[in-house]
C-alpha positions as CSV (number, residue, x, y, z in Angstrom):
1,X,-129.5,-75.7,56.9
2,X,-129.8,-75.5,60.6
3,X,-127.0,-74.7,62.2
4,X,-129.3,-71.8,64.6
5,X,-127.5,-73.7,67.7
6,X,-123.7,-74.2,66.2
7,X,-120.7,-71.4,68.0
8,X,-118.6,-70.4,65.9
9,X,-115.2,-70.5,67.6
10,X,-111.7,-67.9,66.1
11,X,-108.7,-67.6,67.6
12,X,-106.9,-64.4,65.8
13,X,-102.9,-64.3,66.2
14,X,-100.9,-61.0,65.8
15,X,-97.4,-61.0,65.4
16,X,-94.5,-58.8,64.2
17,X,-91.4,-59.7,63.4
18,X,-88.4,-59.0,60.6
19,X,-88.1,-61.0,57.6
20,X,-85.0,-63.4,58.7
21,X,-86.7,-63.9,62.0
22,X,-89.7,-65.3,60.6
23,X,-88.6,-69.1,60.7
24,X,-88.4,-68.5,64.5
25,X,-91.6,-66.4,65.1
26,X,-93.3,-69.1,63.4
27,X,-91.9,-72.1,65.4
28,X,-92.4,-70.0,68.7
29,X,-96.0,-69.9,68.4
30,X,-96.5,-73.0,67.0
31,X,-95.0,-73.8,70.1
32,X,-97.3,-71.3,72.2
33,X,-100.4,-72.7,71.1
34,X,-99.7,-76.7,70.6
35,X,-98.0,-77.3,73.8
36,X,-98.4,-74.3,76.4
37,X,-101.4,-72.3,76.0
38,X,-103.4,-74.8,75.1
39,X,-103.2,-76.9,77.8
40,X,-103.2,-74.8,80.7
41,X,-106.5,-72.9,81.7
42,X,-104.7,-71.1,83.8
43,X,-102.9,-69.2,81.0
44,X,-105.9,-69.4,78.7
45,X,-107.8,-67.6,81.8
46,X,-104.6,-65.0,82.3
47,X,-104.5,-63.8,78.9
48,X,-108.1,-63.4,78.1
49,X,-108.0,-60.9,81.0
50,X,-105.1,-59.3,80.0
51,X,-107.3,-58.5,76.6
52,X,-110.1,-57.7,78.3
53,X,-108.5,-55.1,81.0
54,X,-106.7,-53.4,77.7
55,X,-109.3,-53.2,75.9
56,X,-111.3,-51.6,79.1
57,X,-108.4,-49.0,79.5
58,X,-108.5,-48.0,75.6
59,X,-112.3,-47.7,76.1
60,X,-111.6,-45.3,79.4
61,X,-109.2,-43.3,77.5
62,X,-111.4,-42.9,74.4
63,X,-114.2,-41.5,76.9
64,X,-112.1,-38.9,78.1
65,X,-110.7,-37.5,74.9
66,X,-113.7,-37.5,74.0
67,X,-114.5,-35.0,77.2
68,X,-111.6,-33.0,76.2
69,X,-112.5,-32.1,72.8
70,X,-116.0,-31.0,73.6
């Protein structure tokens, strides 16, 4: 097999929701990614920087606890 030059591509979901509210949780983000998200760059662009800005500030934070406990 050569797949050296082939991406890989994920998109992981997380979601929360109660058991009767399911139905609609599912629906909504079926919505989400077939007809909003998925066309838009703009959004795309908006919440990949959202994720990368939080995970920035949990890696910030981390540092100094880590400070504090030494």
């Amino acid at each position: 097999m050569n797949n050296k030059n082939k991406n890989l591509n994920k998109l992981i979901i997380s979601c929360k929701s109660l058991k009767e509210k399911l139905p609609k949780l599912l629906n909504l983000l079926s919505e989400i990614l077939t007809k909003q998200i998925l066309n838009n760059p703009k959004i795309i662009k908006q919440l990949l920087a959202d994720e990368i800005s939080s995970y920035e500030s949990s890696f910030v934070s981390s540092g100094h606890h880590l400070l504090g406990v030494r």
